[in-house]
N, C-alpha and C positions, 0 to 999 in steps of 0.2 A: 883192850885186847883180850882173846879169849884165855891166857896165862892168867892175865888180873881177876878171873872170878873169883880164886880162893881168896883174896887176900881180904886183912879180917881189921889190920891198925897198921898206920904209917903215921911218920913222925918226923916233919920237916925241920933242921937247925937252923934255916937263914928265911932269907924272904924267898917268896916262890911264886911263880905265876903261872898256871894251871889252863889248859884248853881240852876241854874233851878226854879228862886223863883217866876217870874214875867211874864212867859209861858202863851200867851192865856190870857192876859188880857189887853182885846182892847182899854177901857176906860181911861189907866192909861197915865198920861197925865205928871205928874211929879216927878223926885224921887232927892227929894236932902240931900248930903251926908255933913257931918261936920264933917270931919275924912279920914282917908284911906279907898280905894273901892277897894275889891278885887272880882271882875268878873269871876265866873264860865259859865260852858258851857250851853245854849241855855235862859239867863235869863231874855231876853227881845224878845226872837221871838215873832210875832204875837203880837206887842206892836207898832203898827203904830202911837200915838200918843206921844209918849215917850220924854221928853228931862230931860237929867240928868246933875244937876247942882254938881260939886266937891268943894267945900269950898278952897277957895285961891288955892294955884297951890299944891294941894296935888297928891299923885300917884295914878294911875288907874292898875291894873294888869289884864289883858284877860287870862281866863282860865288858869291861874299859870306862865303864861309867864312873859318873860321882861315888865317891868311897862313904862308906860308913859306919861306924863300930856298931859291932853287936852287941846285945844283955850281955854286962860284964863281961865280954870278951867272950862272949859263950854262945853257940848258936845253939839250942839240945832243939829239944822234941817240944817246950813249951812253949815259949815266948820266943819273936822277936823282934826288937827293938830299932829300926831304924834312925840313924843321925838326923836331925836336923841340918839341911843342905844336900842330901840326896836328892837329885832329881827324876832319877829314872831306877824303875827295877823293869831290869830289860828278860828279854823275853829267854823263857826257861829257867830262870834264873833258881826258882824253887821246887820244879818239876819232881813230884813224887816226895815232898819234904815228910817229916814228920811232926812239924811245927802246929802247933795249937793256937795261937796266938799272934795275932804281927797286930805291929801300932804303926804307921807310917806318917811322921808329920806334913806340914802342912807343904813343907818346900817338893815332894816328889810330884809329880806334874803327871808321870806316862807310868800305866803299870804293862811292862810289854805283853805281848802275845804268848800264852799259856807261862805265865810267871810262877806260877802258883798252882795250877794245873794238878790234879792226882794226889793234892795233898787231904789227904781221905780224913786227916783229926784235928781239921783248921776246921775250930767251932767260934773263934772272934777275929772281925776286921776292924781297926780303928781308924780309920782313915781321914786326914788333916784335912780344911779348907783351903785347895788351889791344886785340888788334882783335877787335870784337865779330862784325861783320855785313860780309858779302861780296856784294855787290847782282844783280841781275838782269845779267845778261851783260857782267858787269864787266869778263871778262875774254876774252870768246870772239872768236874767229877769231885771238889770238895763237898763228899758228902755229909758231914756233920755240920755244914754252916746253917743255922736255921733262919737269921736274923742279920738285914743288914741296911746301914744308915749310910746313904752316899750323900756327901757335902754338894752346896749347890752350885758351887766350883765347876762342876762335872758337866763336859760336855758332850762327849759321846763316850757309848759303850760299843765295843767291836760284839761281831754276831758269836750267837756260841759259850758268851763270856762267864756263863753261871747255869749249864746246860751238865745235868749229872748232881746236883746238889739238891738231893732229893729230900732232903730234910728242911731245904731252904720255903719258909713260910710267907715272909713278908719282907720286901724292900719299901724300904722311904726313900723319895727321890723328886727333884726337883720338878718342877712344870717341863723346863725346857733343857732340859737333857734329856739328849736324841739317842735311842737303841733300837733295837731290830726285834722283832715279833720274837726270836729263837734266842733271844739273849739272855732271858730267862726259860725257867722250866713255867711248863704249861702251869700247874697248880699255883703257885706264885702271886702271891697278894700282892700287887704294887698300889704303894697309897704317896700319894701325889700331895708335895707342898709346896 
């Protein structure tokens, strides 16, 4: 709401479940949770300043999906660490992050539609073998990705998916994983194995 621009730290005491609460608000700098976080859809877009702390190794759930602790309980701006048993990071889920880092094991299957989207200083993907499906601009405008290794798990990539990632040089990628001409940027080395 447009009240909520100022606001800069919030500070939840129990569990909380969040939808669309934190949209558009550029200031807000920190939100730290003492309880269970459960993550509805678009609740930290447009929140460039963002780092959300989870109180010891409690669960994170994205938009109703499989839960999964974060690095140490800690989402910042470097790394993050997906549980093993997440299946899905559904769609928006990172929109705008300031995250440098994600490892995603092998169990996440879907990375939804614009997941990841606008995170302008995600320079590494780690990505497990038996992800299926790479969504609709999952990943685009990550401009600092230069390099990326997709498992041969991988069967399609939605159009768009890495479209804005103007630093991205070369993808490795299976024979028969299926993408769309626009799915990468033009300059884009794909070396096929």
């Amino acid at each position: 709401e447009e009240d909520d621009i100022e606001l800069e730290e919030i500070v939840f005491e129990g569990d909380i479940y969040l939808e669309s609460s934190f949209e558009g608000c550029p200031n807000l700098s920190k939100l730290e949770v003492k309880g269970y976080l459960d993550i509805g859809p678009y609740n930290f877009a447009a929140t460039p300043k963002l780092d959300v702390e989870v109180d010891g190794n409690r669960y994170v759930r994205i938009n109703g999906n499989d839960y999964y602790v974060l690095h140490k309980g800690v989402y910042r701006s470097n790394c993050v660490n997906v549980e093993d048993g997440c299946n899905l990071i559904d769609s928006h889920a990172f929109l705008f992050s300031k995250i440098k880092m994600i490892n995603l094991p092998s169990s996440v299957k879907i990375i939804g539609r614009s997941a990841f989207a606008e995170s302008y200083e995600l320079e590494y993907i780690s990505i497990g073998e038996g992800l299926l499906l790479i969504g609709e601009a999952s990943f685009s405008g990550c401009r600092s990705l230069e390099y990326l290794y997709l498992p041969d798990s991988l069967f399609s990539i939605g159009p768009n998916a890495f479209t804005g990632c103007d630093k991205l040089m070369q993808v490795s990628i299976s024979k028969s994983t299926r993408f769309q001409e626009n799915s990468f940027p033009a300059h884009t080395k794909i070396v096929y194995r």
